[in-house]
C-alpha positions in Angstrom: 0.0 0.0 0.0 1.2 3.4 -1.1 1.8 5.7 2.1 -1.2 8.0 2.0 -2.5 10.8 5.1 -4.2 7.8 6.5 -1.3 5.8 7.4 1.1 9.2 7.8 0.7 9.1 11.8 1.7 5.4 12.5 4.0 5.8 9.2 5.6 8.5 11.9 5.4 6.4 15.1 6.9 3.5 13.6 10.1 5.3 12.0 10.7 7.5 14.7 11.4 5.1 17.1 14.7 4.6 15.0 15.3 7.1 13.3 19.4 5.7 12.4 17.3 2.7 10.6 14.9 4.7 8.8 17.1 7.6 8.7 16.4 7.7 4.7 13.0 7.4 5.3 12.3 10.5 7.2 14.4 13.0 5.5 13.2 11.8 2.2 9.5 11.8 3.0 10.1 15.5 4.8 12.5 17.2 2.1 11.6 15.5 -1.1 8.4 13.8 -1.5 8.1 15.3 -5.3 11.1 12.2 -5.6 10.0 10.2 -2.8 7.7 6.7 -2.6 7.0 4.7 0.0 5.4 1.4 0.3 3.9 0.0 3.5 3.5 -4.0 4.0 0.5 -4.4 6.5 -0.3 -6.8 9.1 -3.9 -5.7 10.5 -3.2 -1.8 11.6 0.5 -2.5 12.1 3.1 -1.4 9.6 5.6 -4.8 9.0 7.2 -3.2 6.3 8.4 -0.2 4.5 10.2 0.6 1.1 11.3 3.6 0.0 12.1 4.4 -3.8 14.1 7.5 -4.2 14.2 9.2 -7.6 13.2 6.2 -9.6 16.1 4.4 -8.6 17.2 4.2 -4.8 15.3 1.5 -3.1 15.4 1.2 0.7 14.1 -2.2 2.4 12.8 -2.3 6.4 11.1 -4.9 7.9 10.4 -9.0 8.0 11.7 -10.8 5.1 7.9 -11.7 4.2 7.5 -7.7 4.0 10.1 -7.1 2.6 9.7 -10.0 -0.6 6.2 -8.4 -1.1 7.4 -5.5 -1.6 9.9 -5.7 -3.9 7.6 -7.3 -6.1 6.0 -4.4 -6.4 9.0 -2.8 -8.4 10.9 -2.7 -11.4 14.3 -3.8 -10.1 16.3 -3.5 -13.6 17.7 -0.5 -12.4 17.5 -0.3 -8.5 20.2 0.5 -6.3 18.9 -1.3 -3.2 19.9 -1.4 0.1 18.3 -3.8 2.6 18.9 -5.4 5.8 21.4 -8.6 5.8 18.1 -10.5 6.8 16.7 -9.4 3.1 19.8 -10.7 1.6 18.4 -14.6 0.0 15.3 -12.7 -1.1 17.5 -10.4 -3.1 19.9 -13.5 -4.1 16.8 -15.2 -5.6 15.1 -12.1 -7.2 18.6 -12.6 -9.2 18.4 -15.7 -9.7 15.4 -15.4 -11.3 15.9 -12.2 -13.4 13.3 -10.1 -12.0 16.1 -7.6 -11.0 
């Protein structure tokens, strides 16, 4: 799901709790949301999730592997520089493997 004003405040509550981990996230969203996308992977009313496309191009990966593999199926990875968590790293081997990236 596309971060829209109705997920904004727990889209806040989640990344402010650590803000070196989503560091990208908040001073993308805040200073250049004309370049800025995010994705939110949902689990009832709780974000699980998040990916951030910068500029068409930079792609930012948070959350559970399971989150995270949803979401990057949501993208065109051709051209992605993507930086994810060492927990996202067989997803990303095997979107490889399989030439979706």
């Amino acid at each position: 799901m596309l971060l829209d004003s109705s997920w904004k405040s727990t889209f806040w509550n989640c990344v402010l709790h650590d803000v070196p981990n989503y560091y990208f996230f908040i001073l993308d969203w805040k200073l250049n949301k004309d370049k800025t996308k995010i994705l939110l992977a949902l689990q009832g009313e709780k974000i699980v999730g998040l990916m951030l496309i910068y500029d068409q191009r930079i792609v930012h990966i948070r959350g559970s592997p399971e989150a995270a593999e949803l979401l990057l199926n949501e993208v065109n990875l051709e051209k992605a520089e993507i930086q994810a968590l060492k927990e996202h790293e067989a997803i990303l081997q095997e979107i490889q493997t399989f030439g979706k990236a």
